[in-house]
N, CA and C atoms as a LAMMPS dump frame, in Angstrom:
ITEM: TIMESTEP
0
ITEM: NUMBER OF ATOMS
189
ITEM: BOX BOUNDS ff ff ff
-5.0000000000000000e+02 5.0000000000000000e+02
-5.0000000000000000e+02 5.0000000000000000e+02
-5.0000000000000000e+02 5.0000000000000000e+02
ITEM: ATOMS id mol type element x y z
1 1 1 N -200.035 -283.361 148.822
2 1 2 C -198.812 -282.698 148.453
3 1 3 C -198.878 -281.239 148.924
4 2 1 N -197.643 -280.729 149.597
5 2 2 C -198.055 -279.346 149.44
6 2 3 C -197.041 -278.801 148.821
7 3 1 N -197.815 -277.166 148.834
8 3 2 C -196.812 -276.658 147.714
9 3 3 C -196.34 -275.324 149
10 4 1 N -194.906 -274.664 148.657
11 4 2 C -194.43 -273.095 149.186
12 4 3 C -194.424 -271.835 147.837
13 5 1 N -194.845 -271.479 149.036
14 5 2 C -194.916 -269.58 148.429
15 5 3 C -193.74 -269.118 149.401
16 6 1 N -193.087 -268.018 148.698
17 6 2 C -192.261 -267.052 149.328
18 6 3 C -192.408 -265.717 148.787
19 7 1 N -192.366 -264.948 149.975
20 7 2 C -193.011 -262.981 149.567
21 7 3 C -191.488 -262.831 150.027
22 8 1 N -190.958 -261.546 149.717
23 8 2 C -190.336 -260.989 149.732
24 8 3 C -189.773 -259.663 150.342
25 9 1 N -190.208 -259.103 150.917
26 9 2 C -190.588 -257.692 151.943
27 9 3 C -189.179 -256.778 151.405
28 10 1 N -189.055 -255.803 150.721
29 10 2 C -187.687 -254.87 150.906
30 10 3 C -187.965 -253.318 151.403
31 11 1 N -186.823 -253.225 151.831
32 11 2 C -186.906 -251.864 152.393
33 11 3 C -185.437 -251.119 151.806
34 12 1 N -185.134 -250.142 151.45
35 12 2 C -184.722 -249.236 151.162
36 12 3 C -183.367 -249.114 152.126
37 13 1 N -183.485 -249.458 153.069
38 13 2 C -181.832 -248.668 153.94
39 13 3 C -181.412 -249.738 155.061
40 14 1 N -180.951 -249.228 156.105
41 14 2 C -180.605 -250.668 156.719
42 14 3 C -181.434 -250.827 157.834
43 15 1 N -182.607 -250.564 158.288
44 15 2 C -184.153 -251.101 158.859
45 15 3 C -184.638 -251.691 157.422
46 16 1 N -184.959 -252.751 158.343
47 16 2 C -185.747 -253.745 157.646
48 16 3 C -187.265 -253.122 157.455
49 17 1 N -187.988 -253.944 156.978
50 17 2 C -189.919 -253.116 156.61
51 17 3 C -190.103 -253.423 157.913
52 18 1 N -190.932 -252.54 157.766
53 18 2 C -192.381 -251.846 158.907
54 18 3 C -192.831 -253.053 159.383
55 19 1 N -192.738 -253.518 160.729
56 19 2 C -193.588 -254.645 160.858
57 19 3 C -195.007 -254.559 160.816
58 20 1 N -195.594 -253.581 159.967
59 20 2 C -196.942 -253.399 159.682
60 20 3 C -197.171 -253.675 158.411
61 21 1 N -195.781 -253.53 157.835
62 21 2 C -196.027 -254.379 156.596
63 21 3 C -196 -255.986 156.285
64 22 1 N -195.405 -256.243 157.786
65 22 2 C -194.746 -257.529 157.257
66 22 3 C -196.452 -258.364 158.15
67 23 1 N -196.828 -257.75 158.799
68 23 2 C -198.361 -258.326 159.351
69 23 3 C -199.223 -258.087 158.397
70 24 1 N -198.964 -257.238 157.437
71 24 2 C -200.252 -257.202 156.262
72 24 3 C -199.845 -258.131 155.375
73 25 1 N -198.571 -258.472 154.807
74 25 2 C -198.3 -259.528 153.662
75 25 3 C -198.739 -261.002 154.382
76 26 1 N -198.492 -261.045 155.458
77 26 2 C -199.012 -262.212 156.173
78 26 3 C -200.605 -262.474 156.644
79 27 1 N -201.302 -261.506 156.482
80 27 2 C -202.896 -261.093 156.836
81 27 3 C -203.271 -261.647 155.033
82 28 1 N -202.707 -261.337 154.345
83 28 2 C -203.066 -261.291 152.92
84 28 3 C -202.957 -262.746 152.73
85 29 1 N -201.97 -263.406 153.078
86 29 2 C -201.838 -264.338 152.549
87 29 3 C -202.175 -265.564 152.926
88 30 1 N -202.592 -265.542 154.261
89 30 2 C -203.535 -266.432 155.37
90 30 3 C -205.021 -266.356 154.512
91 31 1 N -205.217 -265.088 154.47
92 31 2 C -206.686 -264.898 153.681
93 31 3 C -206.511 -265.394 152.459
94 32 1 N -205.757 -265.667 151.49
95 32 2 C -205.681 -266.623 150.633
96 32 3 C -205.295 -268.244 150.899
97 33 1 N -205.568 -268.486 151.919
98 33 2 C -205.426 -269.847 151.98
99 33 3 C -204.07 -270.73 152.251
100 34 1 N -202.993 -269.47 152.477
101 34 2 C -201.448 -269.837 152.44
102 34 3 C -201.425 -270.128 153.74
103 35 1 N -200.418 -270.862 154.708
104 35 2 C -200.161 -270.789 155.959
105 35 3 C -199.001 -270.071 156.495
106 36 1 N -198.618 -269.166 157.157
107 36 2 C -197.458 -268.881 156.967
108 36 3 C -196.297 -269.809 158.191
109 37 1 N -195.249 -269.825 157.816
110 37 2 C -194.137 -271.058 158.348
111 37 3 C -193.184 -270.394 158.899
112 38 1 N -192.57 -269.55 158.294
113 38 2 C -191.09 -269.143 158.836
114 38 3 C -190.57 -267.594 157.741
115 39 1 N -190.012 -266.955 158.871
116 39 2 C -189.692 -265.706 158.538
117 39 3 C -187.936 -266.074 158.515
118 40 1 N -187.256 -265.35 157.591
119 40 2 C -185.622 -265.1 157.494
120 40 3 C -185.399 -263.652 156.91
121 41 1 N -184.971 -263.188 157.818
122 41 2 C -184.365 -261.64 157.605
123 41 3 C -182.593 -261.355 157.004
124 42 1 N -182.357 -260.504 156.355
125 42 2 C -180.889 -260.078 155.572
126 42 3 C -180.894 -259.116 155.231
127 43 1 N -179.561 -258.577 154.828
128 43 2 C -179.259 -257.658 154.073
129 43 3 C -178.157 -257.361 153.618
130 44 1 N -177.777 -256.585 152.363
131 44 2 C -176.2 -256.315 151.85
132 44 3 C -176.098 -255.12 150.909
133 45 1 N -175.115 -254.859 150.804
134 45 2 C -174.853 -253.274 150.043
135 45 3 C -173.983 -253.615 148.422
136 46 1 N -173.481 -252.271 148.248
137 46 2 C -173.116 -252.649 147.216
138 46 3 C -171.611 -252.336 147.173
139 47 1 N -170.949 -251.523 148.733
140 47 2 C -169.647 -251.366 148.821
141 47 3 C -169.873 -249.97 148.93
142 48 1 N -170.663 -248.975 148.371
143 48 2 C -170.612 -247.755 147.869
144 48 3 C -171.845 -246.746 148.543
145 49 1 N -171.901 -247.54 149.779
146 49 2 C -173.462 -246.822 150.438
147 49 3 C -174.676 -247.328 150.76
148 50 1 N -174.387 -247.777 149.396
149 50 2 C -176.378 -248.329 149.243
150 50 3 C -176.313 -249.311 149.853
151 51 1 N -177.497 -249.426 151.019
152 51 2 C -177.343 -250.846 151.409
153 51 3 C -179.716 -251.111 151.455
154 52 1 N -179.493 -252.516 151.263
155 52 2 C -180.923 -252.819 151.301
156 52 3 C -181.198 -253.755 152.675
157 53 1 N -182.221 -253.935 153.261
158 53 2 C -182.606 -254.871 154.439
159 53 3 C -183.783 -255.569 153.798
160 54 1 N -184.013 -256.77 153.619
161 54 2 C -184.975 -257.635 153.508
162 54 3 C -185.692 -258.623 154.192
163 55 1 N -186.999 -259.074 154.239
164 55 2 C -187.258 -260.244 155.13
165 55 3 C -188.011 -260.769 154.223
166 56 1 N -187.715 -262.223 154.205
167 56 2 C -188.468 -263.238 153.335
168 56 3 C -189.664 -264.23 154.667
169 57 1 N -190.831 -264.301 154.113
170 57 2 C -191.781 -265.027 154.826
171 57 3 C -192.144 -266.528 153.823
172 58 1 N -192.265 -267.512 154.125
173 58 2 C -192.184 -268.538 153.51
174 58 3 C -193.869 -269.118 154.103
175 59 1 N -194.673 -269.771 153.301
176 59 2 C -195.903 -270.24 153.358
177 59 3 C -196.067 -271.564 153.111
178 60 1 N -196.951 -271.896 153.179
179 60 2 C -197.248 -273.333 152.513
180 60 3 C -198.761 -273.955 152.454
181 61 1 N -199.113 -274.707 151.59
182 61 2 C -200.921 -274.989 151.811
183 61 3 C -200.761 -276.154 151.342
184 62 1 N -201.66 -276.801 151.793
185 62 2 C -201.745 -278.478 151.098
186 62 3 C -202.97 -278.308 149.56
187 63 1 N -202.289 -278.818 148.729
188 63 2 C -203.114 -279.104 147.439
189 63 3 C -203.82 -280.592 147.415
């Protein structure tokens, strides 16, 4: 059976994270035994300025 993990990456404005971050959440999580699968990037505001950029990395390991 396997099971998924999903991390979450946010950044603050409308660049997405550091791809130095997004190679360390993925360095981290290989080293725990996760595999990583597939990356999906987004983002949305609130009408009033604020806007956020996110990328989700999705994993998976066999149990």
């Amino acid at each position: 059976m396997k099971k998924y993990k999903a991390s979450c990456l946010i950044s603050g404005s409308t660049l997405p994270p550091e791809p130095e971050h997004i190679e360390a959440e993925i360095e981290t999580m290989t080293t725990k035994g996760w595999s990583f699968t597939h990356i999906s990037t987004g983002g949305g505001g609130s009408g009033q300025g604020s806007v956020t950029s996110w990328v989700y990395l999705l994993f998976e390991r066999e149990v």
